[in-house]
C-alpha positions, 0 to 999 in steps of 0.5 A: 438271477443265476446259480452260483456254483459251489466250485469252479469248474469246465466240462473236463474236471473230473467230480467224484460223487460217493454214495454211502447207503444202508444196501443196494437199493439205489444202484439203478438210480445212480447208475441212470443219474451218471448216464444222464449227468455225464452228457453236461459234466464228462467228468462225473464220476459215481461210487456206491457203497453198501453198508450191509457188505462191509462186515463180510468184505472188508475189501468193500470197507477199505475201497469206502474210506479211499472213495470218501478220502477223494470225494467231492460230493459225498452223499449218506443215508439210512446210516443208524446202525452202530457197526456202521456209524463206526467204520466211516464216521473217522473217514466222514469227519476227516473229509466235512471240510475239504469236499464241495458237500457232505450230505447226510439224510435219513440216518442218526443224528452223529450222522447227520450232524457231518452234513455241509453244503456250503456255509450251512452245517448241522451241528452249528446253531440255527441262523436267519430265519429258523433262529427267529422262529425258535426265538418267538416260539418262546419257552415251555411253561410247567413242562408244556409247549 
């Protein structure tokens, strides 16, 4: 069997990946990631962004917004703070369904439920197999599971 890819592509065309983060603490990684990815994928290209320097750098929010407004990939975690949530959420919304994937991990649930890869999507109800565990998992009774 093999892998079907998301979107058609050749060595050459360029992938924007974006990174939006609580801070810095993966840099390393993405910078190790895009040495090794860029040998398969010569187009690969990855931004990061830290949310702990948007409210002294209003420079660093505005350069956020475009790279999410370009992305094709687009990666979010440890998003939960309010000031945070409020300066991309717009730019997340607008993007969920024009890029290859919005993945959003370990943040609040406004965040999360931008998440799309494909057909799946967190803020629709469940299908296939999870919809029929929560079917058989039944009602609670008197208030208890």
């Amino acid at each position: 069997m093999t892998q079907k890819h998301t979107s058609a592509t050749d060595a050459s065309t360029p992938i924007n990946v974006v990174l939006v983060t609580l801070d810095n603490h993966v840099n390393g990684a993405i910078v190790r990631a895009e040495k090794r990815l860029v040998h398969d994928l010569p187009g690969i290209h990855f931004r990061s962004f830290a949310a702990t320097e948007w409210e002294g750098d209003e420079k660093s929010l505005i350069e956020c917004r475009e790279a999410i407004a370009e992305g094709d990939i687009i990666i979010v975690t440890m998003l939960f703070m309010e000031p945070h949530i409020n300066a991309v959420s717009d730019a997340l919304a607008a993007r969920r369904d024009h890029c290859d994937a919005l993945i959003c991990c370990m943040s609040a649930p406004e965040v999360m439920q931008y998440t799309r890869m494909g057909r799946f999507t967190m803020d629709s109800e469940p299908s296939g197999p999870i919809a029929l565990l929560k079917r058989l998992r039944g009602t609670p009774k008197d208030g208890k599971p």
